[in-house]
C-alpha positions in Angstrom: -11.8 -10.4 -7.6 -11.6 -6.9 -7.2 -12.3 -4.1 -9.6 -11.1 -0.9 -8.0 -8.1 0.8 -9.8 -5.8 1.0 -7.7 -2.8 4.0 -8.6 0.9 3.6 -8.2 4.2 5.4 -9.4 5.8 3.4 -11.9 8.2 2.5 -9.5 5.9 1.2 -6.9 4.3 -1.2 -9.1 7.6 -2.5 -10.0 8.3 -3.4 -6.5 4.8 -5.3 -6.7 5.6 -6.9 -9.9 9.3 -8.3 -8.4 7.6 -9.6 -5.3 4.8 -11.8 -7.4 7.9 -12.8 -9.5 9.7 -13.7 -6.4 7.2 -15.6 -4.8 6.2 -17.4 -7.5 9.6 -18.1 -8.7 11.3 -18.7 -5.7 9.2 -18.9 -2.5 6.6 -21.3 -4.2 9.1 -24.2 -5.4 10.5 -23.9 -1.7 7.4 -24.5 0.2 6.6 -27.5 -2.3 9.7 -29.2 -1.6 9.3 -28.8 2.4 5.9 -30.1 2.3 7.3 -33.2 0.0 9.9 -33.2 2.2 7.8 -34.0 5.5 5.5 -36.3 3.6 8.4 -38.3 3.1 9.0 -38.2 7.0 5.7 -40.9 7.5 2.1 -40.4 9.4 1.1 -37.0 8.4 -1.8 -36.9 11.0 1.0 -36.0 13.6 3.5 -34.4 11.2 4.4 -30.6 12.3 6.5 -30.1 9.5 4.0 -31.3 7.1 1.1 -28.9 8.7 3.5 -25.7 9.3 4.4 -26.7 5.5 0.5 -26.5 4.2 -0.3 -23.4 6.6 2.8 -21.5 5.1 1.9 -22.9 1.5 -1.7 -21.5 2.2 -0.4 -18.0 2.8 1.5 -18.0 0.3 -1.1 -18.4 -2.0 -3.3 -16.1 -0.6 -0.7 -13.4 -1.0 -0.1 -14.5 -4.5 -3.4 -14.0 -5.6 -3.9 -10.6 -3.7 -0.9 -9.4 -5.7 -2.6 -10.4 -9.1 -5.6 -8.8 -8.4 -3.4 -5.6 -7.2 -1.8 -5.7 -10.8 -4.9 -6.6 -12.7 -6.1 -2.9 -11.8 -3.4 -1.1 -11.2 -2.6 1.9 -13.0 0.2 3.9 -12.9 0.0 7.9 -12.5 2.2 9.9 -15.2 3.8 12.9 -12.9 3.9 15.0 -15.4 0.1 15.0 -16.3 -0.3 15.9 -12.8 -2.2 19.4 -11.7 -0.2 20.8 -8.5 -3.1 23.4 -8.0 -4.9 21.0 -5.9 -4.2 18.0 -4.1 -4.3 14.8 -5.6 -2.4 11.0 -5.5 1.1 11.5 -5.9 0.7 15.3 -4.4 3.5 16.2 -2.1 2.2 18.5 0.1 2.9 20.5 3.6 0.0 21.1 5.8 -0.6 22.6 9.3 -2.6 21.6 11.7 -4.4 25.0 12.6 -5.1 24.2 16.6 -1.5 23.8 17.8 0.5 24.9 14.6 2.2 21.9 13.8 4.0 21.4 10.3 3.8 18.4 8.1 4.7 16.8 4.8 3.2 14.1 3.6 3.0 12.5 -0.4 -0.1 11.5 -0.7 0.2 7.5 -2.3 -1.3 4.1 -3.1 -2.2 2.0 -0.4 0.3 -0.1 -1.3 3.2 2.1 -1.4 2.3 4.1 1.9 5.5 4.2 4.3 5.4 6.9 7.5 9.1 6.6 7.7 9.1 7.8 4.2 6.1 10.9 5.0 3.8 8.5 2.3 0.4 8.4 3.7 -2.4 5.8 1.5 -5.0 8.0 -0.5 -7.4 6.1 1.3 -6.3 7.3 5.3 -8.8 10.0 6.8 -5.7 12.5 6.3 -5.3 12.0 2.8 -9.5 11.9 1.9 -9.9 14.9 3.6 -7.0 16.6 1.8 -8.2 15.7 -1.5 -9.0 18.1 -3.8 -8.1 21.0 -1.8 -6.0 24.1 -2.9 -3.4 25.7 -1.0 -5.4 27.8 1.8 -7.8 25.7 2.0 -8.8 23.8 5.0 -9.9 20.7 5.7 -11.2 18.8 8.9 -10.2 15.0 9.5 -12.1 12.7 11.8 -9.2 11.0 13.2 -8.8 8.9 16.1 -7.9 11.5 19.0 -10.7 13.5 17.4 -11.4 16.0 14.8 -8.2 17.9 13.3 -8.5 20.9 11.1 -5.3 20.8 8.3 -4.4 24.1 6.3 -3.1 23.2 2.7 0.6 25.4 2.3 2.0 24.1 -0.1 1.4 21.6 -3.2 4.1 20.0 -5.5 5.1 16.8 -7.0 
């Protein structure tokens, strides 16, 4: 079990509460009839119904347990307790990259909740730890796959 706290928005950890609801609720009672289901079906030594059934009953589990451990430390971030004078989980902030002058925004987010579609990068990616703390001006250099990238902070809001 885990005992890092792990922060969310308050919607964010209501999408992880509705998915433990769901799979207990829902996807667990499913995967226990299929696997009574194929037992029924004879010799389970050479039932591929009956193994797929266990495999997927495994996951399923496993994922179930990840999410309770996920809610046991969560904590959810008020917004408006937040300071915007540096950056920090929950920070919305646009930053350039100072060698070929790219713009970028980026909310800076749980691990759980990060989505690049949605400009949500985890607090725990290299972009995000570097960023951290800083004020806008500041810079900060990210080791990052292609190599170190220097970011200037412009803005900070929530």
């Amino acid at each position: 079990m885990s005992t890092q706290t792990e922060y969310f928005t308050k919607e964010g950890l209501q999408k992880l509460v509705d998915e433990l609801h769901q799979l207990k609720t829902v996807e667990r009672p499913s995967i226990s009839r299929q696997i009574a289901e194929a037992k029924d079906k004879g010799d389970l030594s050479e039932n591929a119904e009956y193994s797929a059934a266990k495999e997927a009953q495994g996951l399923l589990e496993l994922r179930i347990a990840k999410l309770e451990d996920v809610l046991v430390n969560a904590q959810v971030v008020d917004r408006s307790k937040l300071d915007t004078s540096r950056v920090l989980i929950l920070s919305k902030v646009r930053i350039k990259n100072v060698k070929n002058g790219a713009t970028m925004h980026y909310t800076i987010v749980a691990e759980n909740e990060a989505n690049m579609k949605e400009g949500k990068i985890s607090v725990n990616s290299p972009v995000a730890k570097g960023l951290l703390g800083k004020k806008v001006g500041q810079k900060a250099t990210v080791k990052t796959p292609s190599g170190e990238v220097t970011f200037e902070v412009l803005e900070i809001s929530l």
